[in-house]
C-alpha positions as CSV (number, residue, x, y, z in Angstrom):
1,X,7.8,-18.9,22.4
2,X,10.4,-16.2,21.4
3,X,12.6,-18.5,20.0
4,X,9.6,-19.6,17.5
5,X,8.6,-16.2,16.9
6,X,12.6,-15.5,16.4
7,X,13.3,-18.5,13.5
8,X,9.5,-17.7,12.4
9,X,11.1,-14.1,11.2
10,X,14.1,-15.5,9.9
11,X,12.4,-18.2,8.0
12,X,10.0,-15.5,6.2
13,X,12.9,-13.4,5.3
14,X,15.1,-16.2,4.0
15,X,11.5,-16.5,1.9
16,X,11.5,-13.5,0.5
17,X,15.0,-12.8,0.3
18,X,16.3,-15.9,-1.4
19,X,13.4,-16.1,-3.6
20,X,14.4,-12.1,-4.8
21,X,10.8,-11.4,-3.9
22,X,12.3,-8.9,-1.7
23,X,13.5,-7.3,-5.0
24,X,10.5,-7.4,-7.1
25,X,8.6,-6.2,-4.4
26,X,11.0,-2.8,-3.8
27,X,11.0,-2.5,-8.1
28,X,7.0,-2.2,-7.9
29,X,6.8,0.0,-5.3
30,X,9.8,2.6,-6.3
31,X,8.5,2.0,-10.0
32,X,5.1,3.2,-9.4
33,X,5.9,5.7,-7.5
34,X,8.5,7.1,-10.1
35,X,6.2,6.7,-13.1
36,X,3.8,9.5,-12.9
37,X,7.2,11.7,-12.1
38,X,9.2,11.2,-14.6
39,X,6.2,11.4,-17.3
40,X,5.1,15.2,-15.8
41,X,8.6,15.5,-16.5
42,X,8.4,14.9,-20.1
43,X,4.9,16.7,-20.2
44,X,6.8,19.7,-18.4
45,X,9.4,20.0,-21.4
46,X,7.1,20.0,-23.9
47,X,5.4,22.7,-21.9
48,X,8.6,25.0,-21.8
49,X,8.6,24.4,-25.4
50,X,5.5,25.7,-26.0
51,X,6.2,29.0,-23.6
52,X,9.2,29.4,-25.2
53,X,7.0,30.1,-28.9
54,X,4.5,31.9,-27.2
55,X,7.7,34.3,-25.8
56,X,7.8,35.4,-29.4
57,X,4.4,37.6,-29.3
58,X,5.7,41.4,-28.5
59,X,2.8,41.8,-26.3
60,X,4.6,42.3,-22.5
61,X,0.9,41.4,-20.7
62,X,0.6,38.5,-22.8
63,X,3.7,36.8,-21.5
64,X,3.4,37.8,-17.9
65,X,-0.3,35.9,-18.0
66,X,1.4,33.2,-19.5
67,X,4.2,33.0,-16.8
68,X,1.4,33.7,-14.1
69,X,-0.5,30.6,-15.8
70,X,2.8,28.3,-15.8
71,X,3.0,28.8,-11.9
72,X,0.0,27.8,-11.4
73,X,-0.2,25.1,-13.6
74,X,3.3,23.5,-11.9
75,X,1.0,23.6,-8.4
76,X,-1.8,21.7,-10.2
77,X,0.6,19.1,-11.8
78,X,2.2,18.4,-8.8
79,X,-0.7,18.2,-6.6
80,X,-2.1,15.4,-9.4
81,X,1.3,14.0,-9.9
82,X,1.9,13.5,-6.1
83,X,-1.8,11.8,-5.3
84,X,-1.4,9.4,-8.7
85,X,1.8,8.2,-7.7
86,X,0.1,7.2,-4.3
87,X,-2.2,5.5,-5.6
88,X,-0.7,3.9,-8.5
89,X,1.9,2.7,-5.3
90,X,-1.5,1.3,-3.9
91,X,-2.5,-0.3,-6.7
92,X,1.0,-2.3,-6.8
93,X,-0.5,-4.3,-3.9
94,X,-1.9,-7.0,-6.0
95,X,1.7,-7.8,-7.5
96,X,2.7,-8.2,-3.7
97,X,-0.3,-10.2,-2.8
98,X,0.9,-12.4,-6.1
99,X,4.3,-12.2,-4.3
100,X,3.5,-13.3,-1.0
101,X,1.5,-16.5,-2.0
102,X,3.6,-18.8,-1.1
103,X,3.7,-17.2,3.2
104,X,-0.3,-16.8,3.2
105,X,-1.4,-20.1,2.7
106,X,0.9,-21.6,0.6
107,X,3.0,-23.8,2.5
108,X,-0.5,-25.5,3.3
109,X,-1.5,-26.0,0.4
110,X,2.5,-27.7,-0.8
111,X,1.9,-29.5,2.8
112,X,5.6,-28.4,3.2
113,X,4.0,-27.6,7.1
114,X,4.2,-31.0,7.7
115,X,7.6,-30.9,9.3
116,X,7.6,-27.8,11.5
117,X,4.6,-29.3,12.8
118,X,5.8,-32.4,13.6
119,X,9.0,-30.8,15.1
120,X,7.0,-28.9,17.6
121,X,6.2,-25.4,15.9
122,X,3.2,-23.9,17.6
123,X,0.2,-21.9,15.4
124,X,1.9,-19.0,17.1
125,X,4.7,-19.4,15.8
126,X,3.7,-20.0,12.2
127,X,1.3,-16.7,12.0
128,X,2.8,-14.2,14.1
129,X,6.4,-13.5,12.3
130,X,4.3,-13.3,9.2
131,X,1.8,-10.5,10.7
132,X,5.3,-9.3,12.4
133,X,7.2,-9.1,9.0
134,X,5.6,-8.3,6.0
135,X,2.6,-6.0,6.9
136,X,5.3,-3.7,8.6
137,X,7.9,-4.2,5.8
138,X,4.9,-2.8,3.3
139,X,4.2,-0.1,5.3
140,X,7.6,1.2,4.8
141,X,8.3,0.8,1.2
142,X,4.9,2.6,0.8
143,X,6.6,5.5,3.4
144,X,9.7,5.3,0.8
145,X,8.1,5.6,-2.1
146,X,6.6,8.7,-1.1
147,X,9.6,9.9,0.0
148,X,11.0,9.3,-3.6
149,X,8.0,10.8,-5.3
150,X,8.4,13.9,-3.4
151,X,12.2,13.7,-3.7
152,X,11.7,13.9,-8.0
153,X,8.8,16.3,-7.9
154,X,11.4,18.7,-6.4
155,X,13.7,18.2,-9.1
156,X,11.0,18.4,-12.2
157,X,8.7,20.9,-10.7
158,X,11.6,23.0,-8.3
159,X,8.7,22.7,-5.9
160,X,7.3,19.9,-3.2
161,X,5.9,18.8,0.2
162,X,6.8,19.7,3.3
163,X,8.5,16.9,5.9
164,X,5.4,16.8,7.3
165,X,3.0,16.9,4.6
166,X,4.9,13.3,3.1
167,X,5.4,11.4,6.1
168,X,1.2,11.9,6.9
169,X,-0.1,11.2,3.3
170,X,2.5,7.9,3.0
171,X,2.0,7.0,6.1
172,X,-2.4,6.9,5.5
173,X,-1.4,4.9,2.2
174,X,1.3,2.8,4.0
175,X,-1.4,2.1,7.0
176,X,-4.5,1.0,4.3
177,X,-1.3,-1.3,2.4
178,X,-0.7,-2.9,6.0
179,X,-4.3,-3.8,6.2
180,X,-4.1,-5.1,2.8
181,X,-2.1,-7.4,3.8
182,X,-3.0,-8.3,7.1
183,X,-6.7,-9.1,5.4
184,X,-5.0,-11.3,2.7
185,X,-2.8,-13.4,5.5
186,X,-5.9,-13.7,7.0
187,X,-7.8,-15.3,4.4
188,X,-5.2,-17.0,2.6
189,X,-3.8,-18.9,5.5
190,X,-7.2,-19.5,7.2
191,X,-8.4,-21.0,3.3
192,X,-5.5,-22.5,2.6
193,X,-6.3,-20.7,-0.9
194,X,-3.7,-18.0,-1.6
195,X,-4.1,-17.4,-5.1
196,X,-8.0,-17.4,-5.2
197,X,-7.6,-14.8,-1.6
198,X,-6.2,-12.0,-4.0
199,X,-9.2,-12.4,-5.8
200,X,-11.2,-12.3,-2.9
201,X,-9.3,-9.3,-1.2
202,X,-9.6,-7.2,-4.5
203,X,-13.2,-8.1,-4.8
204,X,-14.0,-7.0,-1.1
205,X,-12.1,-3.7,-1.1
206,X,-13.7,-3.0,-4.0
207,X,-16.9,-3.6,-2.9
208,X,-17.3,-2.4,0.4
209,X,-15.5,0.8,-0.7
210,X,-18.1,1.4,-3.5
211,X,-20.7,0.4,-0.9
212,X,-19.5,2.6,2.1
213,X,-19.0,5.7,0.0
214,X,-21.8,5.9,-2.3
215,X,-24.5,3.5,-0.8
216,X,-24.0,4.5,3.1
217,X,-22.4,8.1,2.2
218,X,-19.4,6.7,5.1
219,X,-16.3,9.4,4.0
220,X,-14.6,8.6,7.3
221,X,-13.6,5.7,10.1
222,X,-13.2,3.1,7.7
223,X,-9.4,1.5,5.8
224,X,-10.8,3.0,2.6
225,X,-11.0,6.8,3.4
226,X,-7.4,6.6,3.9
227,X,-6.3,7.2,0.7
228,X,-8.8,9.7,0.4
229,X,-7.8,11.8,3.3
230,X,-4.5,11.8,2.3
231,X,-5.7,13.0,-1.2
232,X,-7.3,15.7,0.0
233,X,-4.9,17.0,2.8
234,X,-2.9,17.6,-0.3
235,X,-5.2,19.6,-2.1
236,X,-6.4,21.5,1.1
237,X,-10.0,20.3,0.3
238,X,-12.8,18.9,2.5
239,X,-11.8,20.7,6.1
240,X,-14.5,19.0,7.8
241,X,-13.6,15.6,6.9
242,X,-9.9,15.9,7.2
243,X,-9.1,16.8,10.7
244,X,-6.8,15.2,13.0
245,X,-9.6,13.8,15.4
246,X,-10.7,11.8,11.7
247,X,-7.5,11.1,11.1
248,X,-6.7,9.7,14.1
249,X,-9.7,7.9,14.7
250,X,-9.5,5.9,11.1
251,X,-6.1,4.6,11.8
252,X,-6.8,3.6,15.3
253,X,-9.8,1.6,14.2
254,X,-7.5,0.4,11.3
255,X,-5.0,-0.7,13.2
256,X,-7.6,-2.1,15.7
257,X,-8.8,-4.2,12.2
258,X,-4.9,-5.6,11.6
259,X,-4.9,-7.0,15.1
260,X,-8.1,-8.2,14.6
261,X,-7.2,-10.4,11.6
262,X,-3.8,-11.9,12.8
263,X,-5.7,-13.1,16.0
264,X,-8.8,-14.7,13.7
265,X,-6.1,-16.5,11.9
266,X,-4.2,-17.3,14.6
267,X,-7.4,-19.4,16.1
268,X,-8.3,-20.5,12.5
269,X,-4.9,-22.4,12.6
270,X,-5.7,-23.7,16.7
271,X,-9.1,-24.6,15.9
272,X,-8.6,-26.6,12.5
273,X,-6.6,-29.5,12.3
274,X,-4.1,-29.5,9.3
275,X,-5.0,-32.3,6.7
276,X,-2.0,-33.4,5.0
277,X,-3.7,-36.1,3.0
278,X,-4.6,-36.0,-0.5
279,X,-8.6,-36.5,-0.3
280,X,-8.0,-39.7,1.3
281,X,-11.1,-40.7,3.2
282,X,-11.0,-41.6,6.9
């Protein structure tokens, strides 16, 4: 069993890595989160150019009101740049769902299963190193990319999160990315349908997002208020809905959901029987 699991992992990697889908996949995340950065960085110049005319009116209250108003303006623009990056980070997870076609569902589909099957490799051993790899491996670019984010909003803004403050918010994103892709493993090897699964993925965290927030008025215990806990932690809002029980609570049962889907699939790929053929009729 360990042995499977053991050439399992190495097998994905080799995927991955060979492919350089590793690479694109570290370019999307460290590029999104970089983006919003480096363009409050060229909004911040043109800022200082501005102060820098308004310096030229003699009036000493005037210019301590604007100093006073460029303070507070930096806090604003790095609360907003922080949160964008985030979520223009989560927003990379179609790309890696694009990426990772070929592990969730695609080696069906090419019928290039044929021969591990034949040579003895058990379901487990197929699914597993794939819920074992790449949800984890997601999980921490997202907690790097944070880091990074952070890491250039100190050097625009001479200001930025505490230790604390970035591994919690990257590790909410990080956790609703690892169910992401747990959800898309599940469907896409349990279909055998990996490029019509991103569709559906998109579709159904779009929709039961929409339909939890605004139809059931749900703000907490589901994969969806992640994001939106983190958001707000930042921006010291909503008290009552970002506490540590809450927290605690929504990652537990999304965890709980990640499990959930690398077992269905697991028994989707006991309890169907792999058709190799090309529509032949038996």
């Amino acid at each position: 069993m360990m042995t499977q699991i053991m050439a399992g992992l190495k097998k994905e990697w080799l995927f991955i890595w060979r492919s350089f889908r590793f690479i694109g996949m570290v370019v999307i995340f460290l590029g999104s989160a970089l983006l919003y950065p480096i363009m409050s960085a060229m909004m911040r110049w043109m800022s200082e150019a501005f102060e820098v005319m308004l310096e030229d009116v003699h009036d000493l209250n005037s210019v301590e009101a604007v100093e006073d108003l460029g303070v507070i303006a930096d806090m604003l623009t790095l609360e907003l740049t922080y949160t964008s990056s985030l979520g223009m980070v989560a927003s990379g997870i179609v790309i890696v769902m694009i990426f990772l076609m070929g592990a969730a569902g695609g080696e069906q589909k090419k019928r290039s299963i044929i021969i591990p099957q034949t040579a003895g490799l058990t379901p487990s051993g197929y699914v597993l190193p794939k819920f074992m790899l790449y949800p984890p491996m997601v999980f921490v670019l997202t907690l790097v990319s944070a880091f990074a984010t952070n890491g250039v909003c100190h050097l625009v803004f001479e200001q930025s999160y505490s230790l604390e403050t970035v591994l919690l918010t990257g590790s909410l994103y990080g956790i609703l990315m690892m169910f992401t892709v747990c959800f898309y493993l599940f469907l896409g090897i349990s279909l055998a349908r990996p490029g019509l699964s991103v569709l559906y993925v998109f579709a159904a965290n779009t929709v039961f997002n929409l339909m939890l927030t605004f139809a059931f008025k749900v703000d907490r215990f589901t994969p969806w208020n992640l994001t939106t806990m983190a958001d707000l932690h930042v921006m010291n809002l909503s008290p009552d809905v970002v506490t540590s029980a809450n927290m605690t609570a929504t990652v537990v049962i999304t965890l709980c959901l990640c499990v959930a889907f690398m077992l269905l699939t697991l028994f989707s790929m006991v309890a169907k029987r792999m058709d190799n053929t090309a529509d032949e009729v038996f």
